[in-house]
C-alpha positions, 0 to 999 in steps of 0.5 A: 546448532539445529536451530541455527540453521533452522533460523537462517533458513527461515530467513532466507524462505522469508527473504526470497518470498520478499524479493520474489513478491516485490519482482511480480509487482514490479513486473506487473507494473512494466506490462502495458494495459492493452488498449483494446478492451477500452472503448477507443477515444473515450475519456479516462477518470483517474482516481489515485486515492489512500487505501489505508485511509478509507478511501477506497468506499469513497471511490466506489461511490463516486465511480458509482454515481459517475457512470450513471451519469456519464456511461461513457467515460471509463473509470481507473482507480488504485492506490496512491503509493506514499512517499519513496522512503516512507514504502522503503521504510513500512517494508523494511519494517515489515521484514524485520517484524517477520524475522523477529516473529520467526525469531521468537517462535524458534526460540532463538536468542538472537543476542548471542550471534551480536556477542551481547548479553540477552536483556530481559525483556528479550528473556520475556518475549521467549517465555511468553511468545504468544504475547510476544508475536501478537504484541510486535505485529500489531504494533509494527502493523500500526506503524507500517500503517502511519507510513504509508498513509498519504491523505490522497484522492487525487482525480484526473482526466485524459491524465490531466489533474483535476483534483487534488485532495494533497493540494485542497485539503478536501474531496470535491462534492459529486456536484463539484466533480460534475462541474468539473467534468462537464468544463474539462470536456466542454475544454477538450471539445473545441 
């Protein structure tokens, strides 16, 4: 029975830890950036680029090379969120992977709450739990990550899109985003 109540408050530990990470994000989100540090008037480079696929090293180099060229523009960068189902789904699944770790680790059949027989490969994952958690979070990880890959390096100024990695299927050479920019404020300026 101890184990019982052991797993169900570790279920709801992890489950509060969720709910209360994803409302800190989500208010985090609400919060208006102040307006005041930015220079007032200067044009904004925005870059929405995938994380997990790289992209990040390719942000700061061209965040490198733009401001050495135009000093005066600022420059955003941040994640391009995936699809709605696809974030649900990679965060789903990683509160379940959680749950069956903590599951394994207790030692916790959880076929008996379901009124089933426990298979044996639900036998394994009890004896060799090491194995077991090591094997289900790497795997679930590589899942998550197959997710909430998005193949995105989108670019905009003045939040006007310039760029679209989804859409051309390539990132611009410096020397086109040059071009680019210098077009798009040439635009902007009459």
């Amino acid at each position: 029975m101890t184990k019982a109540v052991s797993m169900y408050a570790a279920c709801g530990i992890i489950l509060i830890l969720c709910v209360v990470s994803s409302n800190s994000e989500q208010a985090s989100n609400d919060i208006p950036v102040s307006k005041l540090s930015h220079k007032v008037g200067a044009p904004t480079l925005t870059f929405l680029y995938c994380y997990s696929c790289g992209y990040r090293k390719a942000f700061d180099e061209y965040a490198s090379i733009i401001q050495q060229k135009y000093p005066f523009i600022i420059i955003d960068g941040r994640n391009y969120d995936p699809p709605g189902i696809n974030m649900f789904v990679a965060r789903l699944l990683g509160i379940v992977k959680l749950l069956v770790i903590v599951c394994i680790l207790g030692g916790v059949n959880i076929f008996n709450y379901l009124n089933q027989p426990q298979p044996s490969w639900w036998q394994w994952c009890l004896e060799n739990k090491l194995y077991a958690c090591m094997m289900l979070f790497f795997l679930c990880n590589i899942i998550e990550s197959q997710l909430i890959q998005s193949g995105a390096f989108e670019i905009s100024l003045n939040d006007i899109p310039v760029w679209s990695k989804l859409e051309t299927g390539r990132i611009p050479q410096p020397a086109e985003l040059f071009q680019i920019i210098d077009s798009q404020m040439k635009f902007t300026d009459q």
